[in-house]
C-alpha positions as semicolon CSV with decimal commas, in nm:
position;residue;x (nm);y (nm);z (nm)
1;X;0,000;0,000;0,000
2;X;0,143;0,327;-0,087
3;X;0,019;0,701;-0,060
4;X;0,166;1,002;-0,218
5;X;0,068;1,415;-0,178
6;X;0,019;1,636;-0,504
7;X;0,122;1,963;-0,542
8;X;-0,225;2,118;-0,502
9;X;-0,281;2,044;-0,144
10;X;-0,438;1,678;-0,215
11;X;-0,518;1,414;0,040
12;X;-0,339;1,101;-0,042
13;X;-0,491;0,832;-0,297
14;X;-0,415;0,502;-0,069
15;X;-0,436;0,216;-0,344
16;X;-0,509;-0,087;-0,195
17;X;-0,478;-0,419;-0,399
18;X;-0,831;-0,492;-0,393
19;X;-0,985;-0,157;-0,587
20;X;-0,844;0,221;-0,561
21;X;-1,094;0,472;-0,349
22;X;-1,210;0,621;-0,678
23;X;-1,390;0,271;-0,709
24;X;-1,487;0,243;-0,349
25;X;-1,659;0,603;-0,386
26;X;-1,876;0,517;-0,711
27;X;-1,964;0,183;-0,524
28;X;-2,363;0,209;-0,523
29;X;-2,386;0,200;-0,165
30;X;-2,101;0,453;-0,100
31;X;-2,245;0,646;-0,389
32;X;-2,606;0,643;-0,272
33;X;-2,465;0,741;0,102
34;X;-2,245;1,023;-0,008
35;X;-2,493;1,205;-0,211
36;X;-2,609;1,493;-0,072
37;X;-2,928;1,467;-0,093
38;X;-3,120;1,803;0,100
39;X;-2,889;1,953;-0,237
40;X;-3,057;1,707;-0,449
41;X;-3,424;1,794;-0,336
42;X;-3,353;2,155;-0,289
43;X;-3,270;2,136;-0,654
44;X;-3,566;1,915;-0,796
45;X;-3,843;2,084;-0,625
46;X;-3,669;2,412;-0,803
47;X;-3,669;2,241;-1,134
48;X;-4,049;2,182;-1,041
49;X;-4,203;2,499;-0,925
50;X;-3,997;2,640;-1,254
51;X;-4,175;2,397;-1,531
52;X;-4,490;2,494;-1,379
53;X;-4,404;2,864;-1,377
54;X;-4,251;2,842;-1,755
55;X;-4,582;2,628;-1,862
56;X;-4,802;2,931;-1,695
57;X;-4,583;3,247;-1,822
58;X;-4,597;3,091;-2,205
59;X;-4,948;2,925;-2,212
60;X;-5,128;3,188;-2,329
61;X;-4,840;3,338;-2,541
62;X;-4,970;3,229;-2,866
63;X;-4,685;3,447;-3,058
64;X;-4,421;3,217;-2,867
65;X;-4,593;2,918;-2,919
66;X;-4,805;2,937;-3,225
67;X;-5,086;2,813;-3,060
68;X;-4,944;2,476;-2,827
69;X;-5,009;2,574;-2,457
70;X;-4,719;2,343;-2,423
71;X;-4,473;2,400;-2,638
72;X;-4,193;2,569;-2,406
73;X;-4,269;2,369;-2,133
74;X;-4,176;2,080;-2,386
75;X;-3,853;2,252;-2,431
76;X;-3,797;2,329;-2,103
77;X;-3,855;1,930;-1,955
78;X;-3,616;1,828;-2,283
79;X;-3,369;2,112;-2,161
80;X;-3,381;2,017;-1,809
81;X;-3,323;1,656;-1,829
82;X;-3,010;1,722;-2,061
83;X;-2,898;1,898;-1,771
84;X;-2,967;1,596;-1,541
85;X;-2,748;1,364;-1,764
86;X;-2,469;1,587;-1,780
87;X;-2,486;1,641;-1,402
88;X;-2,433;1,279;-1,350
89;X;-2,182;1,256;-1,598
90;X;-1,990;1,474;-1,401
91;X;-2,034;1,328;-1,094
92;X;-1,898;0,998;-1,176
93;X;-1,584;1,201;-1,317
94;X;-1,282;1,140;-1,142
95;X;-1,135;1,410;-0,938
96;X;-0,795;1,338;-1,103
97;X;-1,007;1,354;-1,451
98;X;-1,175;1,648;-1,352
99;X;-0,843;1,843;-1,278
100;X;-0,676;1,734;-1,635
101;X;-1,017;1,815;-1,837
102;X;-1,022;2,155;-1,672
103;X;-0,743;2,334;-1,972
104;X;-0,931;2,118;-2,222
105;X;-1,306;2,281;-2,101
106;X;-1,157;2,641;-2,051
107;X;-1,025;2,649;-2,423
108;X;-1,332;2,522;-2,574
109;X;-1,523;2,805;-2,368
110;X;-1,278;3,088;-2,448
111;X;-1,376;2,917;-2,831
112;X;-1,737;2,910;-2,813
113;X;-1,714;3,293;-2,702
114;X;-1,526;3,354;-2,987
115;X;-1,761;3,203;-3,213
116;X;-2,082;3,444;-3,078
117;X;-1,826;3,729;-3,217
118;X;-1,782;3,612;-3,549
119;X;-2,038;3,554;-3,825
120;X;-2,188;3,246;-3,646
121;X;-2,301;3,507;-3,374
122;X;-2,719;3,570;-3,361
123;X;-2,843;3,870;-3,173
124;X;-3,119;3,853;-2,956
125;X;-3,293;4,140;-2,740
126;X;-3,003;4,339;-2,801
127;X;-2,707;4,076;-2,652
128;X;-2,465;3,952;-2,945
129;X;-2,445;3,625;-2,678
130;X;-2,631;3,345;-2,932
131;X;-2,549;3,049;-3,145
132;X;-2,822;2,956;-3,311
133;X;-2,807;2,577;-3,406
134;X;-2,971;2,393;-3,725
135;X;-3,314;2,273;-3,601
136;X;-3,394;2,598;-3,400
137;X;-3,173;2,553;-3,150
138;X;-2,935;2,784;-2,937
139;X;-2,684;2,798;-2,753
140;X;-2,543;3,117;-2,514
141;X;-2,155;2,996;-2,441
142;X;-2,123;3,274;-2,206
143;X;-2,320;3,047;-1,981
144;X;-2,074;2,779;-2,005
145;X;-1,760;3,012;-1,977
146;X;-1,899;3,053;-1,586
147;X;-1,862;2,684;-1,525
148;X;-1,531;2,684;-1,714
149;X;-1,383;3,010;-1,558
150;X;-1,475;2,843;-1,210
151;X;-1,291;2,546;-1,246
152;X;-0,985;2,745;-1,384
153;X;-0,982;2,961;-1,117
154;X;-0,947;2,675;-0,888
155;X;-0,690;2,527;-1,078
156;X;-0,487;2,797;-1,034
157;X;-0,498;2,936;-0,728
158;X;-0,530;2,580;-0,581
159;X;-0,148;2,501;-0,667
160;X;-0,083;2,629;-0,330
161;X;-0,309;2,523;-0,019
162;X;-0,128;2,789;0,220
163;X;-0,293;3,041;0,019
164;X;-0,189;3,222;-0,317
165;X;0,128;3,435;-0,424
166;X;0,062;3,660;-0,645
167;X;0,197;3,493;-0,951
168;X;-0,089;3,283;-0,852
169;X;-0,344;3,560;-0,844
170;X;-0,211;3,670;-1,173
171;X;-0,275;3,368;-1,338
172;X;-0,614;3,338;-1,175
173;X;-0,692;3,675;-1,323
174;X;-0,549;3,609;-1,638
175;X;-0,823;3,317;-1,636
176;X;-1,116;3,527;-1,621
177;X;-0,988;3,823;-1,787
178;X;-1,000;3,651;-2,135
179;X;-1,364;3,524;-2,140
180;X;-1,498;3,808;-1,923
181;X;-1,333;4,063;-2,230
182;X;-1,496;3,862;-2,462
183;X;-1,865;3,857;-2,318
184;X;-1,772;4,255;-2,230
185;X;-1,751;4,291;-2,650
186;X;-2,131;4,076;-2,705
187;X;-2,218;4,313;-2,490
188;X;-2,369;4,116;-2,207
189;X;-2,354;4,348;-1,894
190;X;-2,530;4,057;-1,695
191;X;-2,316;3,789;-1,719
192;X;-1,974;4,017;-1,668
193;X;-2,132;4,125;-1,309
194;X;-2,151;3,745;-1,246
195;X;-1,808;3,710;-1,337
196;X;-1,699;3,959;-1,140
197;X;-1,894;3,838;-0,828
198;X;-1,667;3,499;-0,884
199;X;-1,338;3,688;-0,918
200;X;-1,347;3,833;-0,601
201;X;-1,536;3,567;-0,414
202;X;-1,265;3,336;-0,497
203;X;-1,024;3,532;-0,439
204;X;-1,163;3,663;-0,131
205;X;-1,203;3,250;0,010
206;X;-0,862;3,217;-0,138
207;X;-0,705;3,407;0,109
208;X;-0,547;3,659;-0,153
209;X;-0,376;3,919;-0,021
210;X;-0,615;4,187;0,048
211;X;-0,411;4,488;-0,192
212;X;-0,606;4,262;-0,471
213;X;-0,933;4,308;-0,349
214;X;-0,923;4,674;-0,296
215;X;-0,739;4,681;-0,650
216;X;-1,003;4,499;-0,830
217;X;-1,273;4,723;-0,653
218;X;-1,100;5,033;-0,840
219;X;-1,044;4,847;-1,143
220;X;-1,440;4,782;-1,164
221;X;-1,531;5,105;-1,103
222;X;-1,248;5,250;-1,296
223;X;-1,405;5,047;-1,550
224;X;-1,771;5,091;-1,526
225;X;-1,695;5,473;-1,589
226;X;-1,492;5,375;-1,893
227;X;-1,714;5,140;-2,060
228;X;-2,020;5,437;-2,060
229;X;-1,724;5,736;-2,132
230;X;-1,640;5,521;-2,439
231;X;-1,956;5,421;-2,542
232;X;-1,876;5,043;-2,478
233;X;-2,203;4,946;-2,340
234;X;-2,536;4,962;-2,573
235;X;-2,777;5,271;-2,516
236;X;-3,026;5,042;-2,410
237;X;-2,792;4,883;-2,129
238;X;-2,688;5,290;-1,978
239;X;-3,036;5,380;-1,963
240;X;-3,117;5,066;-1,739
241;X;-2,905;5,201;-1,528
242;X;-3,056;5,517;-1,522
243;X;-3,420;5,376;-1,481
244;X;-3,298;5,185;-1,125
245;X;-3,203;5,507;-1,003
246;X;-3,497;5,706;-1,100
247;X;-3,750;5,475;-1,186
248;X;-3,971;5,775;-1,271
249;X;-3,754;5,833;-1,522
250;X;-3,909;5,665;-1,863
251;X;-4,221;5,442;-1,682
252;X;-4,329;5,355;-2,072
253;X;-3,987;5,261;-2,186
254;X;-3,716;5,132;-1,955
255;X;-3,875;5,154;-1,650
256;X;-4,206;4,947;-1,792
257;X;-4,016;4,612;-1,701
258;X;-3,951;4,712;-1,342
259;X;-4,271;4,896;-1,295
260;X;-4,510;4,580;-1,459
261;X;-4,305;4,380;-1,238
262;X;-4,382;4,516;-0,912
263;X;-4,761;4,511;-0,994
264;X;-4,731;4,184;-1,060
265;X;-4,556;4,064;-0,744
266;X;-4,762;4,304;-0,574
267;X;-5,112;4,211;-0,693
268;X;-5,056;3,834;-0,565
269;X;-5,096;3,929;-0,188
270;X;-5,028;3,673;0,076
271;X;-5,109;3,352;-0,093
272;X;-5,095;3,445;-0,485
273;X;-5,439;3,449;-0,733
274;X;-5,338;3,077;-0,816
275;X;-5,155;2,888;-1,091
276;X;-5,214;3,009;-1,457
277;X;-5,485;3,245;-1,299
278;X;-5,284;3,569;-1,302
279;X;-5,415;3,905;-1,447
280;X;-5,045;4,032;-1,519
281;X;-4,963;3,679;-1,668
282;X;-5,212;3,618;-1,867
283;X;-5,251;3,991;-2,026
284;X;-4,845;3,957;-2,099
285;X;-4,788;4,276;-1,911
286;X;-4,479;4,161;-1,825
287;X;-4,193;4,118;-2,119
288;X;-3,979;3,807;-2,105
289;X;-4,141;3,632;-1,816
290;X;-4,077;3,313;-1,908
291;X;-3,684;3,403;-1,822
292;X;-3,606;3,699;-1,687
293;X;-3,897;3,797;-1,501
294;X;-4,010;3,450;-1,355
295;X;-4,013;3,576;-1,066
296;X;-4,312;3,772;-1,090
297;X;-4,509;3,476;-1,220
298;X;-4,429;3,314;-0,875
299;X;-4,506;3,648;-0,696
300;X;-4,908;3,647;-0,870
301;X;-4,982;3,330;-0,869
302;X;-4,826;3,139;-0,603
303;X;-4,827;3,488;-0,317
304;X;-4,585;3,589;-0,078
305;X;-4,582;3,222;0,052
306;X;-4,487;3,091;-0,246
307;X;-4,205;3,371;-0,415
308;X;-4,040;3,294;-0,036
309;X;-4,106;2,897;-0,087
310;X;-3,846;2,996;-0,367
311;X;-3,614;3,191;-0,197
312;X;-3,568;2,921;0,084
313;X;-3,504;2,619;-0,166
314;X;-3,239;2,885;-0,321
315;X;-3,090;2,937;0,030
316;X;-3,100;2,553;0,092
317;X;-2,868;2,545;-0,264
318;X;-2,679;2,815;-0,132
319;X;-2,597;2,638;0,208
320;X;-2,468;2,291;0,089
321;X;-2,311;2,464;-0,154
322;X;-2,068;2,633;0,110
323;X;-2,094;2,333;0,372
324;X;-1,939;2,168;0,021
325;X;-1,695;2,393;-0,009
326;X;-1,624;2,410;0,390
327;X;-1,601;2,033;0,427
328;X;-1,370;1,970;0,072
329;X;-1,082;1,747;0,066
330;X;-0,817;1,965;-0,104
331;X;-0,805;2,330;-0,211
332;X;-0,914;2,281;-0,565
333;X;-1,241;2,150;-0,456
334;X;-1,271;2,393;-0,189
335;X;-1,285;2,694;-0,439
336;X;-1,426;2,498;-0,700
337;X;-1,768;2,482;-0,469
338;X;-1,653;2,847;-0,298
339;X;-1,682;2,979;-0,674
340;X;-2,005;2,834;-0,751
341;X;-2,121;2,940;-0,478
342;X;-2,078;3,307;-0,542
343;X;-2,211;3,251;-0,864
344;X;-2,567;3,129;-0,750
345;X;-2,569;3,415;-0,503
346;X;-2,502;3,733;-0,697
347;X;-2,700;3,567;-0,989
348;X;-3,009;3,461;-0,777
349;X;-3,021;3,799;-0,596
350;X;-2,938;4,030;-0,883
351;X;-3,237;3,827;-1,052
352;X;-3,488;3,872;-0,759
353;X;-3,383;4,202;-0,697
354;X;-3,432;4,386;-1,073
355;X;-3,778;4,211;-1,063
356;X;-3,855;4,389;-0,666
357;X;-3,665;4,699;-0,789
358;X;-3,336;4,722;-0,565
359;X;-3,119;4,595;-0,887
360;X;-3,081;4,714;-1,202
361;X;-3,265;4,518;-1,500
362;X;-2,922;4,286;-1,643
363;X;-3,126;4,000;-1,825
364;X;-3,011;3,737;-1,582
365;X;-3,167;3,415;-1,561
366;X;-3,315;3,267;-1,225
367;X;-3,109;2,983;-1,163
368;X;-3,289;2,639;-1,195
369;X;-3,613;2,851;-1,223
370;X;-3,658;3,013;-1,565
371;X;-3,634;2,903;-1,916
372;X;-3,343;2,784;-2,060
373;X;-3,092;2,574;-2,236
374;X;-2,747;2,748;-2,200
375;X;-2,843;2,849;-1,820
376;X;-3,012;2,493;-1,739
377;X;-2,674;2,321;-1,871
378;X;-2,445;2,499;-1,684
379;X;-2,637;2,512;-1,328
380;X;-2,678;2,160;-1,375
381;X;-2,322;2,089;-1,450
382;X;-2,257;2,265;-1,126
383;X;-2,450;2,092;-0,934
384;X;-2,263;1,783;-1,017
385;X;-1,929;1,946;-0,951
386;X;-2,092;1,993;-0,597
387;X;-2,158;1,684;-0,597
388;X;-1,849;1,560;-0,717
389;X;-1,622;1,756;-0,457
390;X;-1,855;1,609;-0,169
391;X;-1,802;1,248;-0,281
392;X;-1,436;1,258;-0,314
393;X;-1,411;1,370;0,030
394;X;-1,253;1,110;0,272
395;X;-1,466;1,032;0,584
């Protein structure tokens, strides 16, 4: 019996003459043990309440669906269970797999990105961010480059379990830097504030030293005030901005959204008007509901009780995503579950918040919630790497 120590801060592999404890671990008993399953049915009820909330927001939406009441939430079951195999396929990835894949996934992210920017590139509602795929099919990579930007980030700064140097940091920033330019260029405003949230989060759990934080603090708001000097975000995007802080500002144009959104969330009162039975729903008062806005179909129709139903399976996520990330083995699964993490956060509560008015309209997805291939994929795929970390850990 032998055991060895890798570089990044790994506990040992013991390989044992009868089977190695990658075996052991996807053992059906040790597999069905080590799952963690409040994660599991946090996430399934989520995928629930969201196919009935997609199903109610598109029903009636007879320009979407050209007349089947069911069309999207077709889509949306085919979407979600393509999720559900790819999640398992990464669980039953090796750790040691997982680690050597990571360059391979990065690279085809950083490719995919550069794909939206060249002719293959379909805009829709304003974002450059869209493949569109024969069949009707598409595909947003800048979803994809989260998941892949996550696990590079761990890579890198988990070479060193004491904590990172700063050649460390560089290269962890050099990581992001490259897609996050790139979805900067589609422009997708969105999805760069998610980035951002998983740059410093990491770094933050990371233990980097804290000059970097305050720098990248600068740097973003050096930034923001560069990208509307120079004109780099769209017109549309600037005055978005401008609506959260005076939503008075333009209530027919971009403050309609935010304004239609409240009512609805508003008008559903303590226990909601009931599925499929909402005023604000049904009249399609509310643009993009099906993704965006979700939210607000949860807020009419399913009440107070049920819009916090849905925040509290979100914070359920949220915990054994940490307790994941608390409890990992080594330090490249430790900010591998830190950084998703961070991601579900900012994205869940920028989400919530644009639709209650304390954020600023971005076009972000709620995660597990609204409709979705791109977004589906990737949460899914992060819930296995959750899943992954947590049953690679040595009891």
């Amino acid at each position: 019996m032998s055991s060895a120590y890798g570089q990044s801060g790994l506990r040992p592999l013991v390989v044992g003459p009868e089977r190695t404890l990658s075996t052991r671990l996807l053992d059906r008993e040790g597999l069905l043990r080590r799952l963690d399953w409040v994660l599991l049915a946090a996430v399934a009820l989520l995928l629930a309440v969201g196919s009935l909330l997609v199903w109610s927001a598109t029903a009636r939406r007879t320009d979407l669906t050209g007349g089947d009441s069911t069309a999207y939430l077709e889509r949306h079951l085919i979407n979600t269970a393509i999720g559900l195999v790819l999640a398992v396929l990464v669980v039953l990835l090796s750790h040691r797999l997982l680690r050597l894949w990571t360059p391979v996934l990065y690279l085809g992210a950083v490719a995919g990105l550069v794909a939206v920017l060249s002719p293959l590139g379909t805009t829709i509602n304003g974002s450059h961010s869209w493949i569109v795929l024969p069949g009707g099919f598409s595909v947003q990579p800048s979803e994809l480059a989260k998941v892949a930007m996550v696990l590079g980030m761990a890579l890198v700064l988990g070479v060193n379990p004491a904590g990172p140097r700063d050649r460390h940091v560089l290269g962890a920033l050099a990581v992001a830097a490259v897609p996050a330019a790139l979805v900067v260029l589609q422009p997708d405003l969105g999805t760069v504030m998610v980035m951002a949230a998983i740059v410093f989060g990491m770094l933050g759990i990371a233990c980097a030293p804290k000059r970097w934080l305050f720098g990248l603090v600068a740097l973003a708001a050096g930034g923001a005030y560069l990208a509307i000097r120079l004109q780099v975000l769209e017109a549309y995007q600037v005055n978005r901005f401008a609506a959260f802080a005076n939503p008075a500002l333009d209530p027919l144009g971009v403050g309609y959204n935010t304004q239609q959104a409240r009512i609805a969330i508003g008008s559903g009162g303590l226990w909601g008007k009931g599925l499929f039975q909402g005023s604000q729903t049904s009249g399609q008062f509310v643009p993009e509901q099906q993704t965006d806005f979700i939210f607000t179909v949860a807020g009419e129709e399913l009440g107070l009780v049920g819009a916090g139903a849905i925040v509290l399976l979100l914070g359920f996520v949220l915990w054994r995503a940490l307790r994941t990330a608390i409890h990992a083995e080594d330090a490249f699964g430790r900010l591998l579950a830190a950084g998703i993490t961070c991601w579900f956060t900012f994205q869940a509560f920028e989400n919530i918040g644009m639709t209650l008015g304390i954020m600023p309209v971005t076009g972000l997805p709620l995660p597990f919630v609204s409709y979705g291939g791109s977004a589906m994929f990737a949460n899914l795929v992060a819930v296995g790497l959750l899943l992954n970390v947590r049953l690679r850990r040595v009891d």
